[in-house]
N, CA and C atoms as an extended XYZ file, in Angstrom:
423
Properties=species:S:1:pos:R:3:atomname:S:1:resname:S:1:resid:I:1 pbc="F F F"
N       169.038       14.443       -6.265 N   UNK     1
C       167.709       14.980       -6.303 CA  UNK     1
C       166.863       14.402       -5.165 C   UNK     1
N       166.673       13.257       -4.862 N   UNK     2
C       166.448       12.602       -3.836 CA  UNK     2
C       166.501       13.084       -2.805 C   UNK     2
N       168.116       13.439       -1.974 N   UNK     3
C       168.424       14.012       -1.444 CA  UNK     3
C       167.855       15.491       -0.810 C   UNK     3
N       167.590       16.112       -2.126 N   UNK     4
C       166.879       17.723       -2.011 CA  UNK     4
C       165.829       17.361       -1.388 C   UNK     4
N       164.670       15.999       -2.034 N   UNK     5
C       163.612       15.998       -1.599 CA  UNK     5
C       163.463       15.693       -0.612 C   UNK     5
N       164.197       14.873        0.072 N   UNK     6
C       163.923       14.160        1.660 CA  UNK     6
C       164.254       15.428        2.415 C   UNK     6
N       165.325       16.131        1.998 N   UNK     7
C       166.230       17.619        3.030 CA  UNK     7
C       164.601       18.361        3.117 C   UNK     7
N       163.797       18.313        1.987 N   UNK     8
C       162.523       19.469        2.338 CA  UNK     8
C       161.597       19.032        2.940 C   UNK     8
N       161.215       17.585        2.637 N   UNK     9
C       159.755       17.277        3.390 CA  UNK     9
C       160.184       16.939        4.945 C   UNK     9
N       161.562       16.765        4.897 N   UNK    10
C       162.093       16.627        6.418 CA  UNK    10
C       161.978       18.042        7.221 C   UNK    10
N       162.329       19.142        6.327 N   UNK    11
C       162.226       20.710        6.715 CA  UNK    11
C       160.964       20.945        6.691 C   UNK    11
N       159.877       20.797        6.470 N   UNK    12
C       158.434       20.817        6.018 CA  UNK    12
C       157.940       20.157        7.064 C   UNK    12
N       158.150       18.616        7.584 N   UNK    13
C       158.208       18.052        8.706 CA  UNK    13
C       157.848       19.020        9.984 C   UNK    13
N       159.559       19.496       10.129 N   UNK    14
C       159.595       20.255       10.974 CA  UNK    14
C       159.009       21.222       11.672 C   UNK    14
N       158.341       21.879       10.765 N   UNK    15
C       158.032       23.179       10.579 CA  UNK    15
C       156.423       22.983       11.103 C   UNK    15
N       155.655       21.726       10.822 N   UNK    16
C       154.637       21.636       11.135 CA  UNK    16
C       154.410       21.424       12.211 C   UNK    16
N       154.955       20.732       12.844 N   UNK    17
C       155.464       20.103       14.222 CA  UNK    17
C       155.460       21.030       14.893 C   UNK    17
N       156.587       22.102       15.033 N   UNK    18
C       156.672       23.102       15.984 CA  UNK    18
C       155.529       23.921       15.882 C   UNK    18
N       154.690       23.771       14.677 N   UNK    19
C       153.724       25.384       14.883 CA  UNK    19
C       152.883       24.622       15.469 C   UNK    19
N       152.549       23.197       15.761 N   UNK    20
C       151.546       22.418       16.058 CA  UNK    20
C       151.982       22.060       18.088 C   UNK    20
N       152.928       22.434       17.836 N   UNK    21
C       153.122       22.163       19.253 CA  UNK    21
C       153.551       23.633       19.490 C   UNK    21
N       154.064       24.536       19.464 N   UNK    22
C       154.291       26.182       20.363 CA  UNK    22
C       153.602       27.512       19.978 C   UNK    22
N       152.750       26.601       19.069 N   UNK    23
C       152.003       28.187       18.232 CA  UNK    23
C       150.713       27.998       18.284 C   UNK    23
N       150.331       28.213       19.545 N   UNK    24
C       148.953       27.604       19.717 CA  UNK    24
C       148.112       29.689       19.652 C   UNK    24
N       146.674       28.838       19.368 N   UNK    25
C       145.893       30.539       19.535 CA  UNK    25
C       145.862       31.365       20.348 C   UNK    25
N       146.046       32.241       20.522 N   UNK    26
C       146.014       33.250       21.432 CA  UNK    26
C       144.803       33.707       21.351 C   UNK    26
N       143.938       33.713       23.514 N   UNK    27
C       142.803       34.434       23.087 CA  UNK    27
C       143.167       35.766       23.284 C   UNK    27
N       141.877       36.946       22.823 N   UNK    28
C       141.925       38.077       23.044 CA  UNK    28
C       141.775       37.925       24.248 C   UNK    28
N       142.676       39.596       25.002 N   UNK    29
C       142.459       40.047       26.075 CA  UNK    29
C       141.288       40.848       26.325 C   UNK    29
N       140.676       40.756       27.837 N   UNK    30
C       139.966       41.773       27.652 CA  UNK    30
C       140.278       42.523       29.157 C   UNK    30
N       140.353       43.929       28.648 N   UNK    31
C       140.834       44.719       29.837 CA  UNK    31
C       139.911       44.786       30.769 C   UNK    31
N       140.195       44.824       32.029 N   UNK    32
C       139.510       44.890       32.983 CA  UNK    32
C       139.898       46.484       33.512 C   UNK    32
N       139.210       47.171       34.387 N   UNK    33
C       139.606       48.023       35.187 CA  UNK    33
C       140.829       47.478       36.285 C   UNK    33
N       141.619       48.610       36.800 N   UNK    34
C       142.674       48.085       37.608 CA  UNK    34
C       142.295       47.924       38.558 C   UNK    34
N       142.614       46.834       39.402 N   UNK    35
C       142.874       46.588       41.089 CA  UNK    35
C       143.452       47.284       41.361 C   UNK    35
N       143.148       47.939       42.786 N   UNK    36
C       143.990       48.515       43.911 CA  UNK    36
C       145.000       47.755       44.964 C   UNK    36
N       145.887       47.423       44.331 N   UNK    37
C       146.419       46.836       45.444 CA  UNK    37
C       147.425       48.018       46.446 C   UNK    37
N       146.821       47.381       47.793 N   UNK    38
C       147.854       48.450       49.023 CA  UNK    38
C       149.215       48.151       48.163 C   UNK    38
N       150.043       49.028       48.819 N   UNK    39
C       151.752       49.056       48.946 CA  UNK    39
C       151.676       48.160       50.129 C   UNK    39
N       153.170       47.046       49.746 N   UNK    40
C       153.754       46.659       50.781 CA  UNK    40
C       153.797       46.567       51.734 C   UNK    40
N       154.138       47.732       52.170 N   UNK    41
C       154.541       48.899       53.670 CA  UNK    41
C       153.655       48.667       54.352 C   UNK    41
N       152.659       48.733       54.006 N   UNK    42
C       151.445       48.686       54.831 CA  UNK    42
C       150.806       47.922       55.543 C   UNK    42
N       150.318       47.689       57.049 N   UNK    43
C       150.018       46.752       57.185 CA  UNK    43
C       148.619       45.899       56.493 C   UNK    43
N       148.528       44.420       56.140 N   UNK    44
C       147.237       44.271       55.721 CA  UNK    44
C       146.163       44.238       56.959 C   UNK    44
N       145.004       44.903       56.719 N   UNK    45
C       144.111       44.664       57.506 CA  UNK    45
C       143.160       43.417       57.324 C   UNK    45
N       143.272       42.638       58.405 N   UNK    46
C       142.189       41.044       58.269 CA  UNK    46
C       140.869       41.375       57.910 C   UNK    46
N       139.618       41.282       57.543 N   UNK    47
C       138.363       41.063       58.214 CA  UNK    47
C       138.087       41.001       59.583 C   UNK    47
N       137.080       41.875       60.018 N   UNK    48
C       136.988       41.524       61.155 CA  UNK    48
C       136.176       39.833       61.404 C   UNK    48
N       136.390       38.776       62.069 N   UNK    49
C       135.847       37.765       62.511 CA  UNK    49
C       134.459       37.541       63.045 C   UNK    49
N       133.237       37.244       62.236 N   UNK    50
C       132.131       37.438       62.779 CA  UNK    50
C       131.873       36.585       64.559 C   UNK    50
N       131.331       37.424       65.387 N   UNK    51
C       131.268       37.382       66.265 CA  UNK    51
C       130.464       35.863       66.966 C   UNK    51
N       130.757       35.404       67.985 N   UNK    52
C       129.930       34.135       68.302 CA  UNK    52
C       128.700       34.871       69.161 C   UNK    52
N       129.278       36.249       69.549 N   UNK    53
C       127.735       36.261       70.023 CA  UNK    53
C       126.466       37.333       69.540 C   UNK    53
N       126.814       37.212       67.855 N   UNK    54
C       126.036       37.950       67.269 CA  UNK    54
C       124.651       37.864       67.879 C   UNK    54
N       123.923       38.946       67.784 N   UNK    55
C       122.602       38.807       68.460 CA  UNK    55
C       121.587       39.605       67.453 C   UNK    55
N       120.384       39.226       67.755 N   UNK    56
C       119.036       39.754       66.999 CA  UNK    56
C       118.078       40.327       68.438 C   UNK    56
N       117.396       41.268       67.852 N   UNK    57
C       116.268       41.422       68.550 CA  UNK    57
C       114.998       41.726       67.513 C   UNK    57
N       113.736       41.777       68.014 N   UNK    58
C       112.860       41.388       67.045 CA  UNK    58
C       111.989       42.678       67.429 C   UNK    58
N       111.546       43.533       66.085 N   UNK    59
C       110.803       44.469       65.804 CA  UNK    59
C       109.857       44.683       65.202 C   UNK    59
N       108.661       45.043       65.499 N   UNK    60
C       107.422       45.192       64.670 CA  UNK    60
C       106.431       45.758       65.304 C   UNK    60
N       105.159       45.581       64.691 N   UNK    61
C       104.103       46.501       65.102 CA  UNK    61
C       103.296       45.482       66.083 C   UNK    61
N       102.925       44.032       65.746 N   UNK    62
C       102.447       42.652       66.679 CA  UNK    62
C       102.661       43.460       68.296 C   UNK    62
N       101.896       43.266       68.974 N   UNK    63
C       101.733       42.914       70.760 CA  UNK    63
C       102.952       41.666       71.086 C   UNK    63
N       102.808       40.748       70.634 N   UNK    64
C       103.726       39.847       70.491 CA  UNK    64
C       105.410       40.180       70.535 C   UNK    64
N       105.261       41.155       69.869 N   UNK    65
C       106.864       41.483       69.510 CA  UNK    65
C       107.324       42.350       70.958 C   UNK    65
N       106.268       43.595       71.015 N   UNK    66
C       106.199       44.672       71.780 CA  UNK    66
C       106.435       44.128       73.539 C   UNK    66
N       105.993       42.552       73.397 N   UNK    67
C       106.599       42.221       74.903 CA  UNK    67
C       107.950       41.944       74.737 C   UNK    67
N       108.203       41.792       73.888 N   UNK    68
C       110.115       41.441       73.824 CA  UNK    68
C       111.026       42.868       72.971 C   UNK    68
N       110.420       43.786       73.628 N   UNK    69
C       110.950       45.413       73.088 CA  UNK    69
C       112.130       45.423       73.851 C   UNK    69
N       113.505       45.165       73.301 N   UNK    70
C       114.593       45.717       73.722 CA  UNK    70
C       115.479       43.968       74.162 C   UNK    70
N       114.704       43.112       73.861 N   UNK    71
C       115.054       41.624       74.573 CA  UNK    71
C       116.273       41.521       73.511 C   UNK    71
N       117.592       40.876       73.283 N   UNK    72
C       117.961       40.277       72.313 CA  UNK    72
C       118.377       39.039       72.850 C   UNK    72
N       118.869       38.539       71.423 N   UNK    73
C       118.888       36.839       71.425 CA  UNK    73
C       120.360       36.538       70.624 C   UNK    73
N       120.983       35.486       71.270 N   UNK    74
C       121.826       34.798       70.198 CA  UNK    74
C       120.741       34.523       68.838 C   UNK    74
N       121.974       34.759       67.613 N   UNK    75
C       121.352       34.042       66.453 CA  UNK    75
C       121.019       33.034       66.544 C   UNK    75
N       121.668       32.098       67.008 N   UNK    76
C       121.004       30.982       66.770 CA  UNK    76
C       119.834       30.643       67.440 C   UNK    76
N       119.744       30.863       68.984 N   UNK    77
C       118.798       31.008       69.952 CA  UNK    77
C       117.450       31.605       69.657 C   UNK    77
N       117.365       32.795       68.361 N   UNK    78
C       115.919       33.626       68.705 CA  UNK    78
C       115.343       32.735       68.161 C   UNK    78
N       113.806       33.467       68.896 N   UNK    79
C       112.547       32.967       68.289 CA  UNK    79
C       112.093       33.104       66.996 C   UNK    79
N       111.852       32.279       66.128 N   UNK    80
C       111.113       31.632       64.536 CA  UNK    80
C       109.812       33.187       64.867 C   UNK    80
N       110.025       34.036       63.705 N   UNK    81
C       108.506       35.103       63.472 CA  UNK    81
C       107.570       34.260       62.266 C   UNK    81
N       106.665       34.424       62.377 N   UNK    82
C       105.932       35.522       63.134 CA  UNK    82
C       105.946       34.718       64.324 C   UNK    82
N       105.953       35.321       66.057 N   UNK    83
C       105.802       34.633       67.033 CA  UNK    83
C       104.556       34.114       67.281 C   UNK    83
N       104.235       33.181       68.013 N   UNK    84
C       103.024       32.355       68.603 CA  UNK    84
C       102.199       33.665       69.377 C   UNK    84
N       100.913       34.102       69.035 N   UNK    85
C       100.193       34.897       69.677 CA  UNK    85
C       100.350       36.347       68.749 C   UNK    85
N       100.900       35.562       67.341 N   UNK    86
C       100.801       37.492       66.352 CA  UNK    86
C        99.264       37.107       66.018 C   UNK    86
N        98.850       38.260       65.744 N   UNK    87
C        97.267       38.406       65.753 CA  UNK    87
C        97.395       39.290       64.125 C   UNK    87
N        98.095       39.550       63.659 N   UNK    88
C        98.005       40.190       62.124 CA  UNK    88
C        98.174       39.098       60.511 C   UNK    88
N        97.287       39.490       60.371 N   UNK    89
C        96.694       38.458       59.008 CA  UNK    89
C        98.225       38.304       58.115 C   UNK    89
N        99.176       39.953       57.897 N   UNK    90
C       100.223       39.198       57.190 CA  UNK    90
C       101.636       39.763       58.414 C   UNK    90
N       102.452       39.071       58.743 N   UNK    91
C       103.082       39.465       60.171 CA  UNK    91
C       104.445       40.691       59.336 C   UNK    91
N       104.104       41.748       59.756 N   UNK    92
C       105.689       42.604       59.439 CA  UNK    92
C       106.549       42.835       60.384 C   UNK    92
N       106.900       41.802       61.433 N   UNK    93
C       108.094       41.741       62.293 CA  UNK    93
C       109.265       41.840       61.758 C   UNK    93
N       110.260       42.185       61.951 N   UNK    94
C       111.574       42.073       61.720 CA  UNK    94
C       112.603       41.719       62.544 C   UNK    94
N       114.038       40.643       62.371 N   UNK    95
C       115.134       40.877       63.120 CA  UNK    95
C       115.770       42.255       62.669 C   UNK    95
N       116.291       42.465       63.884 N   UNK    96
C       117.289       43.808       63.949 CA  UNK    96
C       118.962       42.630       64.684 C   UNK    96
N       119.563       43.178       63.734 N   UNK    97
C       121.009       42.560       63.765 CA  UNK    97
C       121.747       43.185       64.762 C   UNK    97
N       122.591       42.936       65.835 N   UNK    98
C       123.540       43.641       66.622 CA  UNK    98
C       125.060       42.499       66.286 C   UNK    98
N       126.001       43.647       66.896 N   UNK    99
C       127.275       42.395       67.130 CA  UNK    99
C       127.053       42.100       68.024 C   UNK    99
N       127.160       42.168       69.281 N   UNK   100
C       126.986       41.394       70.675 CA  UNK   100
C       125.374       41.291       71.107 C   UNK   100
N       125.443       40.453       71.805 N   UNK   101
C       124.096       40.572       72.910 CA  UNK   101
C       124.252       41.425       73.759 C   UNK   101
N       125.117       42.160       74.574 N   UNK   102
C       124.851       42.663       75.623 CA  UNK   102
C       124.774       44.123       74.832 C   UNK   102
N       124.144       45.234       75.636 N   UNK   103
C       123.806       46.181       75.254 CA  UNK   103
C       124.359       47.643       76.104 C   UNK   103
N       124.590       48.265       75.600 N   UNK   104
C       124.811       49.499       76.631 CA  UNK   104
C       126.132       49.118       77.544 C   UNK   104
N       125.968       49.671       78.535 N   UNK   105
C       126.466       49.263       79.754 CA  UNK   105
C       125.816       48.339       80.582 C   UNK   105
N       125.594       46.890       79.979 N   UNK   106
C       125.139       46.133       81.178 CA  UNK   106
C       125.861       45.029       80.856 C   UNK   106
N       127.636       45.211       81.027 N   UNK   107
C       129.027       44.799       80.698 CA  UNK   107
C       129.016       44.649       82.210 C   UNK   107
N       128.515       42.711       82.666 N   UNK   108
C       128.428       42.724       83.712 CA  UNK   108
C       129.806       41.771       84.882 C   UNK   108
N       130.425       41.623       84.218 N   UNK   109
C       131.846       41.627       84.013 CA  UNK   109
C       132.267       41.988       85.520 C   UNK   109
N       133.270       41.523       86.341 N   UNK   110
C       133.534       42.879       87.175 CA  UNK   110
C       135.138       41.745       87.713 C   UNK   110
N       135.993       42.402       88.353 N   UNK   111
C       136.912       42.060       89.329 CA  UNK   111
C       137.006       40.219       89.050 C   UNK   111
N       137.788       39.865       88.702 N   UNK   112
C       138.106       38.077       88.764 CA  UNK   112
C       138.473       38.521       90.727 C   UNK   112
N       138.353       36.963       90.986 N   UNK   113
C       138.102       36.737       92.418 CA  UNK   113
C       139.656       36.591       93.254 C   UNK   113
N       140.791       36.765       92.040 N   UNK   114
C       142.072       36.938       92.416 CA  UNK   114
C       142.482       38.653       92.885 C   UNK   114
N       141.875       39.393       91.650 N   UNK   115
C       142.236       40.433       91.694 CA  UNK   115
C       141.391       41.032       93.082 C   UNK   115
N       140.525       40.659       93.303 N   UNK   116
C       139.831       40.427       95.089 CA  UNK   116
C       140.314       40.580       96.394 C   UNK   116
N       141.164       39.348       96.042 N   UNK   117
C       142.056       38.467       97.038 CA  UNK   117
C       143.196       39.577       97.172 C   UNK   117
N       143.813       39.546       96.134 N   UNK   118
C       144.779       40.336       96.160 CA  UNK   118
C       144.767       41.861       96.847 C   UNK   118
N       143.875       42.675       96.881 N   UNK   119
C       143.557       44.080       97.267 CA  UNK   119
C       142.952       43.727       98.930 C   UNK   119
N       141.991       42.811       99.027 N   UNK   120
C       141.911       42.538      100.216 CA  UNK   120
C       143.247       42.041      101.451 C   UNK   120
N       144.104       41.166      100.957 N   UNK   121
C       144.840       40.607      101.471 CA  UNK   121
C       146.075       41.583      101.699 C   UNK   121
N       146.388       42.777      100.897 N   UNK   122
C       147.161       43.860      100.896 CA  UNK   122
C       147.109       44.887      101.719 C   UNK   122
N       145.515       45.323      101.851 N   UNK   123
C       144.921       46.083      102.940 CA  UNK   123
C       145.308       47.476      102.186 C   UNK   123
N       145.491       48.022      100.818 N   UNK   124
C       145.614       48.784       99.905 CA  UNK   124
C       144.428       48.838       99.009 C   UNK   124
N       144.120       50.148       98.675 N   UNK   125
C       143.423       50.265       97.699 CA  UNK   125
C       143.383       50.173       96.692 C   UNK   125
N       142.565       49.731       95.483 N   UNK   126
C       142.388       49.618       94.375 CA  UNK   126
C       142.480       51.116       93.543 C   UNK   126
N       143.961       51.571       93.355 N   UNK   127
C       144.208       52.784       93.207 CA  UNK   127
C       144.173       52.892       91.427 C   UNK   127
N       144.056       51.901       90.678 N   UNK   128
C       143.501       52.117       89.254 CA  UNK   128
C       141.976       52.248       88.987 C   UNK   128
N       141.089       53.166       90.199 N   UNK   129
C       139.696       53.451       89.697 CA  UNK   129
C       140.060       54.731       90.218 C   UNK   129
N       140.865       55.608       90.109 N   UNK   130
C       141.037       57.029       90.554 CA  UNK   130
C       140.598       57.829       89.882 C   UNK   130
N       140.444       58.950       89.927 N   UNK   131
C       140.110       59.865       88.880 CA  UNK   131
C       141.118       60.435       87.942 C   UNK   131
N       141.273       61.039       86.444 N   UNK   132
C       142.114       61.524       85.990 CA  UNK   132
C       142.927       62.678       86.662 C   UNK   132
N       144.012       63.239       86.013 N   UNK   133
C       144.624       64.227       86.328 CA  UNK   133
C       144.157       65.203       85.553 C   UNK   133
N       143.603       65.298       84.664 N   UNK   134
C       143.100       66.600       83.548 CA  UNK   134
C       142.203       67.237       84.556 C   UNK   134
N       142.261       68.643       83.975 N   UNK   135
C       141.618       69.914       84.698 CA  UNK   135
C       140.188       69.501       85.310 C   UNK   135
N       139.484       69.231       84.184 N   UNK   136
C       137.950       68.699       83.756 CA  UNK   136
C       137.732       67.686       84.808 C   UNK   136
N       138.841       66.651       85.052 N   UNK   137
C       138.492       65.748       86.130 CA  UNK   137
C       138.996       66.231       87.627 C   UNK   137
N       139.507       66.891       87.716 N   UNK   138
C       139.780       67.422       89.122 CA  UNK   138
C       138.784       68.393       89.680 C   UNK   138
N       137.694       69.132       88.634 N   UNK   139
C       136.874       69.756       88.904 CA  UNK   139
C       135.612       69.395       89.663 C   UNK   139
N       135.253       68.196       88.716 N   UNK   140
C       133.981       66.948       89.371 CA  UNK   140
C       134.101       66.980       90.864 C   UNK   140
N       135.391       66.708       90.964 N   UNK   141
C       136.240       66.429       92.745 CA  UNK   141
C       135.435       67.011       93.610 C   UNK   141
């Protein structure tokens, strides 16, 4: 009888043990909507890398501003608004955000001083500023 009893509280033992160690609570799930993830195959596209020469230029109604119409600035570089000489009791200037500083075509860039050397020293022309071969460009001609 003994026997029986030790065989159960030893089985009883057991039993507590494991639910106390692998049967722990489960929380509820809660569904989310699905992610899109690309396929594989595909290449991933990075972020583009914010630029070092992000630039601002500064807009508003101020005289102040209106002399620097079209000026931009490195971020870090512009001028603190309202500028020195705003004359309006509450200032509504604004930055205007660009990626680069330079603007338009004034990509002032031109020929490294090899590629120079090189066309000079050849006594050949710089035959990659030619005109196209399409219809449209032979017409200009």
């Amino acid at each position: 009888m003994i026997e029986t009893f030790v065989l159960a509280a030893a089985l009883a033992a057991g039993i507590v043990l494991f639910l106390r160690l692998f049967a722990h609570k489960r929380q509820p799930r809660v569904r989310s909507a699905p992610v899109y993830q690309a396929s594989s195959h595909y290449k991933q596209v990075k972020p583009a890398a914010r630029s070092q020469y992000r630039a601002v230029s500064c807009s508003g109604p101020c005289p102040a501003v209106r002399n620097l119409d079209g000026k931009r600035f490195l971020e870090r570089e512009a001028p603190s608004l309202p500028l020195p000489g705003c004359t309006a009791a509450r200032c509504d200037c604004v930055y205007v955000h660009h990626e680069d500083r330079r603007s338009g075509r004034k990509d002032r860039r031109g020929l490294s001083q090899i590629e120079r050397e090189f066309f000079d020293h050849s006594g050949k022309p710089n035959r990659r500023m030619r005109r196209g071969r399409r219809a449209s460009d032979l017409a200009v001609a």
